[in-house]
Every structure is written in structure tokens, then in C-alpha cells.
Phi, psi and omega in degrees: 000121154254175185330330170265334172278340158331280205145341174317282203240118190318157181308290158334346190250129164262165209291325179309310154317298151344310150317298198268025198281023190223001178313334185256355175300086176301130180231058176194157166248167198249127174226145184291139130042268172330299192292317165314314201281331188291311201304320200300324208267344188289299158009277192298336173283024202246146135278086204277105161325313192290003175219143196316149160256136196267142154319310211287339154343297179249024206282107168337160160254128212298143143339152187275320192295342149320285155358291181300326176290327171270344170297300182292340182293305203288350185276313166327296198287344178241037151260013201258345203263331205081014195264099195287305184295311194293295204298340165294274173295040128266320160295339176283292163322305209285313190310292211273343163257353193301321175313304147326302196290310164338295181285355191254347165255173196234125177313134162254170172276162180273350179281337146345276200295342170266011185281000000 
């Protein structure tokens, strides 16, 4: 049985029409600013199954004595290299983070430890 004897598509119509009778149909609307930025954050409060979780996303920030630790592996490998220009730019990063890593610590107290 097909579609014009169901009753689906009129006697009068060929399947084509029929097919593409919506091609031309906008089917999206034009948003403001306001509206892109609500969507954006409803998005984010959405917790999707179908997507991944990236590390880098929720990724901690490294400890500083990490930093340091990795600071010092690369300098072995590029004293291992010889490499005068790489070792000139690994002090300059060391430079340009030692600061950071500074402000970001914090004194403890001696009653800390007794907690």
C-alpha cells in the first residue's frame, strides 16, 4: 500500500513536492546577546551522560612543590642535552611562575598542625 492510498500525500501532489514541501522552511530563530549568554550557562548547569569529562576541565591546580619537581626533571633533561638556549628559557618560565606560585601560598600556622 502506499502513501496516496493510506491518505498521507493528496491525489494531486507528486512525491517530490511532497518530499521537499518544507525546504525552504526557517526553522531557527535569531537571539540577542542576553539570550546566547542564559543558553550558554543553562548548557553548563546541564550535566550531559553523552559527554566526555575532559581532565583538563576539572583538572586541580599542581601544588607548588610539584611545579618545582617538574621544574627540576626538565632541567636534568636539558642538562643531559646540552642545550644552552632551552636552559635560558626554562629560567625564564621559572622566573615568570616562581611569582605566582608565591601568591598562591599560603603560611600555615603551628596550631594547623594540631587540628
Amino acid at each position: 500500500m502506499s502513501l496516496k492510498e493510506k491518505g498521507f500525500v493528496p491525489a494531486d501532489v507528486q512525491l517530490d513536492d511532497f518530499i521537499n514541501i518544507d525546504a525552504n522552511v526557517e526553522v531557527y530563530e535569531e537571539l540577542i546577546d542576553s539570550q546566547i549568554g542564559s543558553t550558554q550557562k543553562q548548557d553548563n548547569n546541564v550535566s550531559s551522560s553523552d559527554e566526555d569529562d575532559d581532565p583538563q576541565d576539572t583538572m586541580t591546580p599542581p601544588t607548588a612543590s610539584k611545579v618545582m619537581d617538574s621544574f627540576d626533571f626538565i632541567r636534568k633533561v636539558i642538562g643531559t642535552l646540552d642545550d644552552d638556549p632551552a636552559m635560558a628559557l626554562l629560567t625564564d618560565c621559572k622566573t615568570r611562575i616562581m611569582p605566582l606560585l608565591a601568591a598562591r601560598c599560603k603560611q600555615s600556622k603551628l596550631t594547623d598542625f594540631w587540628k
